[in-house]
N, C-alpha and C positions, 0 to 999 in steps of 0.2 A: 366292693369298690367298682365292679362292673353291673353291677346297676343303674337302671336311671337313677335321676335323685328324685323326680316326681313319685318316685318309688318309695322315698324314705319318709312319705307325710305318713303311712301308715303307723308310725309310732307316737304321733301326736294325741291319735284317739286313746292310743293303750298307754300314753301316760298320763292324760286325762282320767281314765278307768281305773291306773293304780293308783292318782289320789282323790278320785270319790270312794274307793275301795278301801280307804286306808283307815278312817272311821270304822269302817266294819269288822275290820283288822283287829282291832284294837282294842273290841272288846271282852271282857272278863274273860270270858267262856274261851276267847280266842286268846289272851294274853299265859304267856308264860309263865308259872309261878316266881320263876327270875326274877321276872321283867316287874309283877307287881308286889315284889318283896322290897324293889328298890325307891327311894322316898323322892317325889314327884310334887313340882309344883302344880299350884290350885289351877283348875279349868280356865279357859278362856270362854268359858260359856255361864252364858246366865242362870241362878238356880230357878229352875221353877217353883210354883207356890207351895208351902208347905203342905196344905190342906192338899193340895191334888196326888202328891207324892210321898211315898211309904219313908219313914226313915231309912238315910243312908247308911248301906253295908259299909267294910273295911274297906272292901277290895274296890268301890269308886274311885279314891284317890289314887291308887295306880292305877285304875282305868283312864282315866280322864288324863292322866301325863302320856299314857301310853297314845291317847289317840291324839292329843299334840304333838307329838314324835311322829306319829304315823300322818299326821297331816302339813308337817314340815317337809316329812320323806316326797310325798306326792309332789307337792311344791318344786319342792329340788329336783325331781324326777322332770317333772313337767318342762321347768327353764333348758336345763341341760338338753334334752330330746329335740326341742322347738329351736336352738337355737343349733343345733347340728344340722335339724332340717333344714336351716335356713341357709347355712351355710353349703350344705350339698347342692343346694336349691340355684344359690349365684354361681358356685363353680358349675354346676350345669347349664347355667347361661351362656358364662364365658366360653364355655366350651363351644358350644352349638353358636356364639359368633365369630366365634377365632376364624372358621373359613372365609367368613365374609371379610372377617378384616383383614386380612392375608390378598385375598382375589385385590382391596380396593389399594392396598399397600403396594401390591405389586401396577396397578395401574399408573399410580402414583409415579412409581421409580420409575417406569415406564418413558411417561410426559417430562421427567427431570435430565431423563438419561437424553431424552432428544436436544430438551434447551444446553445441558453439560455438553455434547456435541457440536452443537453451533456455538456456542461460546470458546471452546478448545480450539478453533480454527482460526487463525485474523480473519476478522470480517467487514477489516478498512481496507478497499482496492489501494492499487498502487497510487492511483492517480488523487485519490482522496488523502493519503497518507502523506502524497509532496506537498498537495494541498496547505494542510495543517501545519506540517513540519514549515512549510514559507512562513505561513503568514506570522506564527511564533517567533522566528527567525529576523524576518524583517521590521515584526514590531518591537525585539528586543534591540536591533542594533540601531534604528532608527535615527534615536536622540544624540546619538552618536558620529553621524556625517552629516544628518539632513539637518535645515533651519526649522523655527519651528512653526511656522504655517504649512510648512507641506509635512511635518510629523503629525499636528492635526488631523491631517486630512488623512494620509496614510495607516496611521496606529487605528482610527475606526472603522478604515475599510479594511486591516486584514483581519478584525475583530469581526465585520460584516459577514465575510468570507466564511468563516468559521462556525458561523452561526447561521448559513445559508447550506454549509453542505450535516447540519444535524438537522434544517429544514426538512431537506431533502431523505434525509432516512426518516424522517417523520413520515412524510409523504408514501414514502415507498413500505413503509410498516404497515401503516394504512388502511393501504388497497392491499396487499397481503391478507389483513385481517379481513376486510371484504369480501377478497375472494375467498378465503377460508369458511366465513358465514354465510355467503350466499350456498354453497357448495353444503355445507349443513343443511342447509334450507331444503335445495331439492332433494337433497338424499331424504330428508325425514320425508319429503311432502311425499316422496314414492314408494317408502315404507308406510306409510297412513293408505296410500292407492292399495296398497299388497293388501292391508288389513282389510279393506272396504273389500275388495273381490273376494277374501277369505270368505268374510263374514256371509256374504250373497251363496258364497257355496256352502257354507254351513245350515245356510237359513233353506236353500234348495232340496240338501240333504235330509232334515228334519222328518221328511213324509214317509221318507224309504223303511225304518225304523217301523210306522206303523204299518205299512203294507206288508211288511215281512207278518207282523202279526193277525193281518185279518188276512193272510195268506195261508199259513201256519193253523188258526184258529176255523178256517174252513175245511184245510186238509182232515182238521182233525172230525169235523163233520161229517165230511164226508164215509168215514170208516162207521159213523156211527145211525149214517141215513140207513141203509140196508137193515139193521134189525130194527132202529124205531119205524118200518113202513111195514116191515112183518109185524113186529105187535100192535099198532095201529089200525091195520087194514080187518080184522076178523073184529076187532071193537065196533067199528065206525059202520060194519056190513057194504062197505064202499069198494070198489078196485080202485085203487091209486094207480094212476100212469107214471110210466115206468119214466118219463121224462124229469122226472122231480128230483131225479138225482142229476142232476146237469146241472144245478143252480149251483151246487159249492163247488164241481168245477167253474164253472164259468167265473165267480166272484173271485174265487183263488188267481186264473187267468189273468183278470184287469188289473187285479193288484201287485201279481208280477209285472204288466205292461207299464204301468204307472210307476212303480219302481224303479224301471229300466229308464222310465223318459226323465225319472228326478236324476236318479246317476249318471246320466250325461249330460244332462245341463249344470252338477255342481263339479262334474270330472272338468268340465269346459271351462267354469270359474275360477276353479283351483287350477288350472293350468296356465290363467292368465295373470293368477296372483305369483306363480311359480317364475314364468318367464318375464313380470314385470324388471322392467330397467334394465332389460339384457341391451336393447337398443339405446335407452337415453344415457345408458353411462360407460357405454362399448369405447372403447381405442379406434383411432382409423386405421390401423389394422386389422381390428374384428369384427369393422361395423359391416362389412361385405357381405358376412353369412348370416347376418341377422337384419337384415334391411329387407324390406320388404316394401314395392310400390305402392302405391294407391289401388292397380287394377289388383292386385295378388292378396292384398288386405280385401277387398270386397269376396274376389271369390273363394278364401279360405272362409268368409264369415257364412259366406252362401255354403259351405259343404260342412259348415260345423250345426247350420241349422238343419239340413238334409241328413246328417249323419246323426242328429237328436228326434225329427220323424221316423227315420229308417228304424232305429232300435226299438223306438215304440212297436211300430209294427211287426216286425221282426218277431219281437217278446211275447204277440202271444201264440204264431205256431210251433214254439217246442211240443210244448205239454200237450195240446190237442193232437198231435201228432206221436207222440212218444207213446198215447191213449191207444190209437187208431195202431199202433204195431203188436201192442202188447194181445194175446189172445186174450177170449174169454168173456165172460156175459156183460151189459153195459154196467152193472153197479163194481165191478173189481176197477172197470176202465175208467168211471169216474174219481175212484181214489186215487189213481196209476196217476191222471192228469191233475189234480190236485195237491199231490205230493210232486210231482213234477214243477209244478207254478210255486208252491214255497221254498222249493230247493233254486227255483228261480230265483226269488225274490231275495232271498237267504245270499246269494253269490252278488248281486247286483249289491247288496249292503257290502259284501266285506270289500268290495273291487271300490266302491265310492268311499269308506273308508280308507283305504291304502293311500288311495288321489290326495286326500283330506289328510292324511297323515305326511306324506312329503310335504303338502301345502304349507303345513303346523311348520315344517323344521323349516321349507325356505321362506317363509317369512319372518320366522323367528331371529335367524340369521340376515335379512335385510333389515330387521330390525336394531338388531348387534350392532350389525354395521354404521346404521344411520348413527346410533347411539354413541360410537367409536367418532367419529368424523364428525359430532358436533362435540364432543370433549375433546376433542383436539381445536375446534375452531374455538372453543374456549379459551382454553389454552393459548392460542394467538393472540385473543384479545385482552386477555389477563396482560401475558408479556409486553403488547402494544402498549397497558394503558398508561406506562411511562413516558411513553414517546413526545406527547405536549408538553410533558413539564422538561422533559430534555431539552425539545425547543423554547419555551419560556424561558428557561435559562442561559440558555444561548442567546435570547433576543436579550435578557437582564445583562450579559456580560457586555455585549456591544454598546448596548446604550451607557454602560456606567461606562463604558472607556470615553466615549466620547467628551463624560464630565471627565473623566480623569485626566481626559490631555490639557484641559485648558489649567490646571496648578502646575504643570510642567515647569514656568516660568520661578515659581516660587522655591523650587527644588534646586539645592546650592551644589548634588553633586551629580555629575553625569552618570556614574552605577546606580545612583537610586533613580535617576530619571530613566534610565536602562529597564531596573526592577519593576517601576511603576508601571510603564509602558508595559509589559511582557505579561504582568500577573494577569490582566482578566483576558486579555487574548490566549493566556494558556489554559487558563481554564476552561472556555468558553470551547478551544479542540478537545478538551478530553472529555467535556460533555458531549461534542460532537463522535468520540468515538463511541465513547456507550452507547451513545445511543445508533451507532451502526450493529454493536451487536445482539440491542435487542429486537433494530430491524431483522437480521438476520433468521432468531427464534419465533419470531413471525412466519417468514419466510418459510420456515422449518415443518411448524405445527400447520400450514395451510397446505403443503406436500403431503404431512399426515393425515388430514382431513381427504386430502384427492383420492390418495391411496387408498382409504377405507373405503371412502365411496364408490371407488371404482371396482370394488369386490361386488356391487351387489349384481354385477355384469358377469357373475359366473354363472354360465349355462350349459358346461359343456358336459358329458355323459361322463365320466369321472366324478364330477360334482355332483351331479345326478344321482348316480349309484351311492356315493356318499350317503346321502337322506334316503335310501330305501327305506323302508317300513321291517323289510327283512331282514338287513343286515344288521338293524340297529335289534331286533327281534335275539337273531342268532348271539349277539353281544353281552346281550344283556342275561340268555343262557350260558355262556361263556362265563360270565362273570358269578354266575350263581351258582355251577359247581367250579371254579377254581379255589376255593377253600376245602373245598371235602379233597376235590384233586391233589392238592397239597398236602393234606394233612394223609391221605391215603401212600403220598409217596416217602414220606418223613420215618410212614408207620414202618413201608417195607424198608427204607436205608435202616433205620434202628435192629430191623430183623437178621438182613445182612449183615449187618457191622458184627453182633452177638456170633455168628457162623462162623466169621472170617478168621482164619490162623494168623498168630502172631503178627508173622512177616508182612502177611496183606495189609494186615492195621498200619503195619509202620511205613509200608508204600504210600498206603493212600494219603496217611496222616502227613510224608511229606511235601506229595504232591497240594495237598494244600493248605500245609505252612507257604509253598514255595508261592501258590494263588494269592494269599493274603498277602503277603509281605509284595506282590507285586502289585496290590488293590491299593494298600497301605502309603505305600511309599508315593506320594506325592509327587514329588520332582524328578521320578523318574531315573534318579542316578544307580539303584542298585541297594540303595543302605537304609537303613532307617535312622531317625532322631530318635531322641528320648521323649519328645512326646509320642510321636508314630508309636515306639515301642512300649510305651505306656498304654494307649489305648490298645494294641494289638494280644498283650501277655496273658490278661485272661481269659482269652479264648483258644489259647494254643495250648495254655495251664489245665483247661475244663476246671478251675476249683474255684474262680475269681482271685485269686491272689492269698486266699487265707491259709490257707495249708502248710508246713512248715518248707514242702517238696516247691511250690510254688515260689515261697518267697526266696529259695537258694536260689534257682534260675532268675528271678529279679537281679537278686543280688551281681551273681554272677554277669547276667547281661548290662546292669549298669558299670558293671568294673571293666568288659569290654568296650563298653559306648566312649569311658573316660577319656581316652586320648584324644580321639577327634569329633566325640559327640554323635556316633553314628555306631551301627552295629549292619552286616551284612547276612544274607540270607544262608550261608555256609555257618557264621559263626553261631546265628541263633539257632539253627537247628544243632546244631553239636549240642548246644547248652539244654536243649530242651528233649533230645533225645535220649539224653541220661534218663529225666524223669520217665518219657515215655517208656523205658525199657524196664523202670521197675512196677510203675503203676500201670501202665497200658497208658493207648496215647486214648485221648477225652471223644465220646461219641459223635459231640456237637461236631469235631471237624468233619464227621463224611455225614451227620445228619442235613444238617445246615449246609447245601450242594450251594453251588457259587451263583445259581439263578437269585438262590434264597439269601446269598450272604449278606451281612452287615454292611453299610457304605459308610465307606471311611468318613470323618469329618473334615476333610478338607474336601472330597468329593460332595458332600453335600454343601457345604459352603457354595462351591463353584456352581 
């Protein structure tokens, strides 16, 4: 079951093979005397001509059933194998999507829990809510003191009213959503900036890689110039000058200098991919340390181009110089300076690397971000896109009162001319308030968009050190022996446990009944339910419950739980101490240490 399931197609071949094999099974020679004593219907195969074939034995007819049995077998082998694969096959899809759908399920709750927030709060001001509350008010009681030329006019203006202030949270959703979309906009367009400088450092980077090798690939010339000019020289009757070994230093040299001037021109790309949008999406609080004038942007550009000549040159007197220390005749000093300039060139790789590798995560994460801050400026516009029909229906309720005042006259009783009056101007406010609160979820999700956006303004050395190359390095070792780590500490508790004298067992064991029951217990009061105590029993049992010692502590603890539906940490150890005291108490308590232990299901819920 711990296999992949791409793992279980290996049985499709081999039951393919046990029913082509099964023909062969099947016959005489291979058949059972049993099997061809038992009476078998005729072939499913054709006779061939008489004339080509010998008259048939006895033993054909039970051949020939047997290899229809054996070619049924294959068959049935075959379906059954293929369709387990298959079925291993999707549960290992599902599996390998359940993360993903889990990561977009919870993004989901996420955007829901913000709009269930702004909708939880009133998000009709005071001043809108007398608003509404009048104009309902006045256009109910209307028909009732005023004449009706001025109810006319009244009953459609408080209907106007009503359907001017859901205008207005139209309006104001809006430009919400605007602002939420624009603010996506530049967030992406500075995460595609990030990408573009990346890319320039990547593409800068590209040479470094081969200069390590015709750096590396000269060093290694080098070592091998001194015997090919010894067995060369007595061939050739020539003296070779002794200058000839200068050339795989010297190549070695330029491909470390070149090396040095690529990794600072992509260290310089990557750094501006890194600090992109520290300024454009800073706080006026932080924009202070990140501003930088006109004169101070020329002269840092001017010291980042002198500081990428500088290293050139720089790059090539190590080696020549490392040469000139080392004692000894010029063929040992040309390998000294040639192994020098690879170990150059070698160091220049991993350091433009590193640069490149923070680059990778803070871009990655301006990426997030962007990606974060336009699914919420979604989100605003999704929630907005009710907002016009809010207002359509506000303009539909005003307008239909307007006809409605005029049958006022034909309406024989003042409560219905009251009712008539009142119906579209109520509705007309309560379209008006919804539609304040899904201004509001606008409002909401374009705060979420700022918010993300404004992350991509982290530059400070905390965030920094965050995206090291090393600490994610040492992490990712952390995580690669914490299973042996674990499983090495499991091994020595179980060792201990076996040592420990009675007494110790039954300390430690109650020290952590008393952990569980405190992990357990939910609410905190001290006691547990009979579900708590259900999930908790066997693992304080060690037997799962089947035991007949096990089910008496059930027992017993459900007949203490009875009275108030709860058991406490006193009474269950009483009940479960008995058992411990004849069987010992269960290993798992002190194997399974409280880093490791189980979480409760109401802590995992939560």
């Amino acid at each position: 079951r711990k296999m992949r399931p791409s793992c279980w197609h290996f049985l499709l071949p081999l039951a393919s093979g046990l029913r082509l094999a099964a023909p062969t099974l099947a016959h005489p020679r291979c058949a059972s005397p049993r099997l061809a004593a038992v009476e078998q219907p005729p072939s499913a195969f054709p006779a061939p001509a008489a004339a080509s074939v010998p008259p048939p034995s006895p033993a054909e007819p039970a051949a020939s059933g047997a290899q229809q049995q054996a070619n049924q077998a294959g068959e049935a082998a075959l379906s059954v194998l293929s369709g387990l694969g298959e079925k291993l096959s999707a549960a290992g899809e599902a599996t390998r999507s359940m993360p993903v759908e889990v990561s977009l399920q919870r993004l989901q709750r996420d955007m829901a829990m913000l709009d269930q927030a702004a909708g939880a709060r009133p998000q009709v001001s005071q001043t809108s809510f007398l608003a509404l509350s009048l104009t309902v008010l006045v256009a109910g009681v209307a028909p009732l003191g005023l004449s009706e030329k001025l109810v006319e006019v009244l009953v459609p203006s408080m209907s106007a009213i009503s359907a001017a202030i859901g205008l207005s949270a139209e309006f104001n959703g809006k430009v919400e959503v605007a602002r939420g979309k624009e603010i996506a906009a530049v967030t992406l367009q500075a995460a595609a900036e990030a990408e573009s400088y990346l890319a320039q450092a990547e593409r800068a980077k590209a040479i470094v890689p081969l200069c390590v090798g015709i750096a590396t690939t000269f060093s290694a010339f080098a070592l091998l110039a001194p015997a090919f000019v010894a067995e060369l020289a007595p061939k050739v009757g020539a003296s070779i000058i002794t200058e000839i070994y200068l050339i795989c230093p010297v190549f070695a040299v330029l491909s470390a200098a070149v090396a040095a001037l690529a990794t600072q021109e992509s260290i310089s790309l990557a750094s501006a991919a890194i600090g992109l949008g520290a300024r454009r999406f800073s706080s006026s609080q932080d924009v202070g340390r990140t501003w930088l004038s006109a004169t101070e942007q020329i002269d840092k550009a001017s010291l980042r181009a002198r500081a990428k000549w500088s290293s050139f040159a720089v790059s090539v007197l190590p080696a020549p110089f490392l040469a000139l220390l080392y004692p000894g005749s010029l063929e040992f000093r040309a390998i000294v300076a040639a192994a020098a300039a690879a170990a150059q060139a070698a160091y220049s790789l991993a350091r433009v690397e590193y640069t490149l590798a923070r680059g990778v995560d803070a871009v990655a994460l301006k990426s997030r971000c962007a990606a974060i801050s336009d699914t919420y400026a979604n989100q605003g516009a999704r929630a907005g896109a009710i907002l016009p029909f809010t207002s359509a229906l506000s303009g539909l309720c005003a307008a239909t009162t307007v006809a409605v005042v005029e049958v006022l006259p034909f309406l024989p009783s003042p409560v219905l001319q009251c009712l008539t009056c009142v119906a579209f101007p109520g509705v007309g406010a309560i379209v008006a308030a919804a539609a304040s609160i899904s201004k509001a979820r606008c409002e909401v999700d374009a705060a979420a968009a700022t918010a993300a956006a404004a992350q991509i303004a982290r530059v400070d050395e905390e965030d920094l050190a965050e995206m090291s190359p090393v600490q994610t390095v040492l992490g990712l070792i952390r995580s690669l022996l914490r299973p042996a780590t674990q499983r090495a500490r499991s091994v020595w508790r179980r060792l201990r446990w076996r040592v420990l004298p009675p007494s110790d067992k039954l300390r430690v064991a109650r020290a952590e009944l008393e952990y569980r029951v405190e992990m357990y217990d939910a609410d905190a009061d001290g006691r547990l339910s009979r579900e708590e105590l259900r999930e908790l029993l066997p693992l304080v049992t060690g037997s799962g419950g089947g035991t007949t010692g096990a089910q008496r502590v059930a027992r017993e603890a459900a007949a203490v739980a009875a009275a108030d539906g709860t058991i406490s940490y006193a009474q269950l150890c009483q009940l479960v101490e008995v058992e411990w005291r004849r069987h010992g108490p269960p290993a798992g308590l002190y194997v399974r240490h409280r880093a490791a232990a189980p979480i409760a299901p109401q802590q995992a819920l939560a």
